[in-house]
FIRO-526250 format. One record per residue (C-alpha): residue in three letters; x, y, z; residue number from 1. Coordinates in steps of 0.1 Angstrom, whole numbers, plus 2048, in hexadecimal, padded with zeros to 3 digits. Each point is the difference from the previous one (the first is absolute). Example, Ala and Ser with C-alpha at 12.3 -4.5 7.8 and 13.67 -1.06 7.14 Angstrom:
% FIRO-526250
[ALA [87B 7D3 84E] 1],
[SER [80E 822 7F9] 2],
END
This chain:
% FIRO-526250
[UNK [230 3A8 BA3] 1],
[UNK [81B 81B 80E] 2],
[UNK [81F 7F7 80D] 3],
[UNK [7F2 800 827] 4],
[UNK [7E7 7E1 7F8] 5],
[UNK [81B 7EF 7EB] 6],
[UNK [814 7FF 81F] 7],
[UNK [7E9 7FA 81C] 8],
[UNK [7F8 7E2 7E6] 9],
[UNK [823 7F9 800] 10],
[UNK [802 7FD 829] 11],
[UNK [7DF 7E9 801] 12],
[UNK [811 7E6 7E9] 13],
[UNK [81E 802 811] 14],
[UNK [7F0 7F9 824] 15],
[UNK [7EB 7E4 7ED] 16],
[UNK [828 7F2 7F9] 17],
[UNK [809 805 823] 18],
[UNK [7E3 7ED 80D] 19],
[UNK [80C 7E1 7EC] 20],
[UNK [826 806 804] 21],
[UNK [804 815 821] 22],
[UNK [825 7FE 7FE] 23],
[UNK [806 80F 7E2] 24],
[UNK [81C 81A 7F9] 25],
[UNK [7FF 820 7E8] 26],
[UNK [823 7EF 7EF] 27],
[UNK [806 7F0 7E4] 28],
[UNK [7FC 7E0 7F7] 29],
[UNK [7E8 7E5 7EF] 30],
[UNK [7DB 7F6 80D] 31],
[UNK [7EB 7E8 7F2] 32],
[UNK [7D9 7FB 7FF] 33],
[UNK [7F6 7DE 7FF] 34],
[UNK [7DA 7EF 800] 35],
[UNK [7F0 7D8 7FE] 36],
[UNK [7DF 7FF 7EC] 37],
[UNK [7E2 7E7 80C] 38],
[UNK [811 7E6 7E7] 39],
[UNK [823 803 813] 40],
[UNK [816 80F 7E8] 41],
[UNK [812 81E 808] 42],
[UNK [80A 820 7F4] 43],
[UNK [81A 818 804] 44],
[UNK [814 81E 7F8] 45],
[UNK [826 80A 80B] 46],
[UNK [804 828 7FF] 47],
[UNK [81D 814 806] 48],
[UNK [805 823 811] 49],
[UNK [81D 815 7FE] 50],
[UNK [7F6 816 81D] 51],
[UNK [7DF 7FC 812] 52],
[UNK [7F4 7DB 800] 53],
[UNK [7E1 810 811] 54],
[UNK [7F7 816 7E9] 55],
[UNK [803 7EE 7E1] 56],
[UNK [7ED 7DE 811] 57],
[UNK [7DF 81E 805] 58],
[UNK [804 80A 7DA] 59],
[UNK [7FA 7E0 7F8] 60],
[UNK [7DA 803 815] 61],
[UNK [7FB 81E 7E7] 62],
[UNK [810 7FA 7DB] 63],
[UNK [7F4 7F1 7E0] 64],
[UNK [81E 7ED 7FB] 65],
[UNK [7F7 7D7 7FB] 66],
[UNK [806 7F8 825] 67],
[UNK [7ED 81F 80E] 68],
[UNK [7DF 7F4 7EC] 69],
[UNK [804 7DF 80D] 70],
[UNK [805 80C 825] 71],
[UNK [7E4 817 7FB] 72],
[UNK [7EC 7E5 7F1] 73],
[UNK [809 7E3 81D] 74],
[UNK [807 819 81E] 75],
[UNK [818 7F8 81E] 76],
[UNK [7FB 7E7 818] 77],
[UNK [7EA 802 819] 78],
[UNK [7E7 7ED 819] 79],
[UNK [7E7 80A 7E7] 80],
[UNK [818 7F6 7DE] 81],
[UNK [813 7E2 802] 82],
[UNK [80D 7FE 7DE] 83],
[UNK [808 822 7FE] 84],
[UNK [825 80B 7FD] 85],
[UNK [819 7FD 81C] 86],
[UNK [823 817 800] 87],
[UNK [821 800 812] 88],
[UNK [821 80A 7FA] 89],
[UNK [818 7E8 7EC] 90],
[UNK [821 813 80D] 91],
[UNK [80D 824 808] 92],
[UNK [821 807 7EF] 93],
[UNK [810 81F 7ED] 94],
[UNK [7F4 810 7E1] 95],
[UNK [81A 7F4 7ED] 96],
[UNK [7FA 7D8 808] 97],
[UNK [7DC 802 7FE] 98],
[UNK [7FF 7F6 7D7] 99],
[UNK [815 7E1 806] 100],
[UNK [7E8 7F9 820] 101],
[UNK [7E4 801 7E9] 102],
[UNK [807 7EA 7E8] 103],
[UNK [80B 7E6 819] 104],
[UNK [7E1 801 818] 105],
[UNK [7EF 801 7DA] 106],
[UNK [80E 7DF 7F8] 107],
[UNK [7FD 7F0 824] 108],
[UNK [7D9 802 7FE] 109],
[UNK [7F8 7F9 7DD] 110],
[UNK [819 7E2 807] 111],
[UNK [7EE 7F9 820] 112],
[UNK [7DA 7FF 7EA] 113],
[UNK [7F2 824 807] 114],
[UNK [7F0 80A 7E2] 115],
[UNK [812 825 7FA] 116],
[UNK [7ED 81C 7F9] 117],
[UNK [820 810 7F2] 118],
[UNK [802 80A 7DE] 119],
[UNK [827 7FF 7FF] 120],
[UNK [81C 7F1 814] 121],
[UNK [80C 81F 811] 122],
[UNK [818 817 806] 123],
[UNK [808 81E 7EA] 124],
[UNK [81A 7F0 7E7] 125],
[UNK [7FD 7DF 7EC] 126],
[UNK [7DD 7FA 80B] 127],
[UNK [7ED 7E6 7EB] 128],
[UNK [7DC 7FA 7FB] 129],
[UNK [7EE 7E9 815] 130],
[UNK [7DB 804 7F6] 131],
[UNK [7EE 807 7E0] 132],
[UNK [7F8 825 805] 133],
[UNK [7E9 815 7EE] 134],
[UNK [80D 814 7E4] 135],
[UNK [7FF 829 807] 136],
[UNK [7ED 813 7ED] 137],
[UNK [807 81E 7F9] 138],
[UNK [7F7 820 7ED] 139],
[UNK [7F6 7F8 7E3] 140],
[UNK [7EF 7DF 806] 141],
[UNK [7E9 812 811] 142],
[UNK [7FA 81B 7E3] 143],
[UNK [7F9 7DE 7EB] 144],
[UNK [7EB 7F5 81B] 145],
[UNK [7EA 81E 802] 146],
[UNK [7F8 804 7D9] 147],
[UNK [7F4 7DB 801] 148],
[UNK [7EB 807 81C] 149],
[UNK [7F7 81D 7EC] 150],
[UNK [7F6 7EE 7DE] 151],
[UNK [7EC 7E6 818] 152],
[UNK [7EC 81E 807] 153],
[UNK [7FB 811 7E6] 154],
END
């Protein structure tokens, strides 16, 4: 892909945003996507932007991060998608507050019963596991990985 697709990728998602948050301001601040599965329960995830709230809510409809797969997987809400995911803006507010913002809309929805999709408690300093993540791998456990796969083969 060259750079002109990436960003005429970039505007679709972000008009797919607009469509569900029309209001929505290229500040910062912290959004949230939030979905309810057929069973009821509900899911959801607090972000933080410290300068386009627009732009880093349509990374999310392209990334590989955890939350990215899962709205890929679920979609947004539609007439078509009920339990797809929903978004919104938590708060606007200046770079410099948006940590402390984070972690306190953080612990008002897991407190309220939304089952986070966050991995840690937010912010950039003193931030503290929330979820069992998958270790990294990294170079060399995938050197070991291919000479097993190799001496399956062979």
């Amino acid at each position: 892909m060259n750079y002109r697709q990436i960003f005429a990728r970039k505007k679709i998602n972000e008009e797919r945003i607009k469509k569900l948050c029309p209001n929505i301001n290229k500040t910062s601040g912290i959004y949230w996507f939030c979905r309810t599965d057929e069973n009821g329960i509900r899911y959801g995830y607090i972000g933080k932007s410290e300068k386009n709230v627009l732009s880093r809510m349509a990374d999310h409809l392209s990334g590989f991060q955890r939350i990215d797969l899962s709205i890929k997987k679920h979609g947004l809400i539609n007439k078509n998608n009920p339990y797809g995911y929903k978004c919104g803006i938590a708060c606007y507010c200046k770079p410099n507050e948006c940590d402390e913002k984070e972690q306190y809309y953080i612990k008002l929805w897991a407190n309220s019963g939304v089952q986070l999709r966050n991995i840690q408690s937010g912010g950039s300093l003193g931030r503290t596991n929330i979820s069992d993540a998958r270790q990294n791998k990294g170079y060399n456990q995938g050197l070991h990985n291919g000479y097993q796969k190799a001496i399956k083969d062979i």
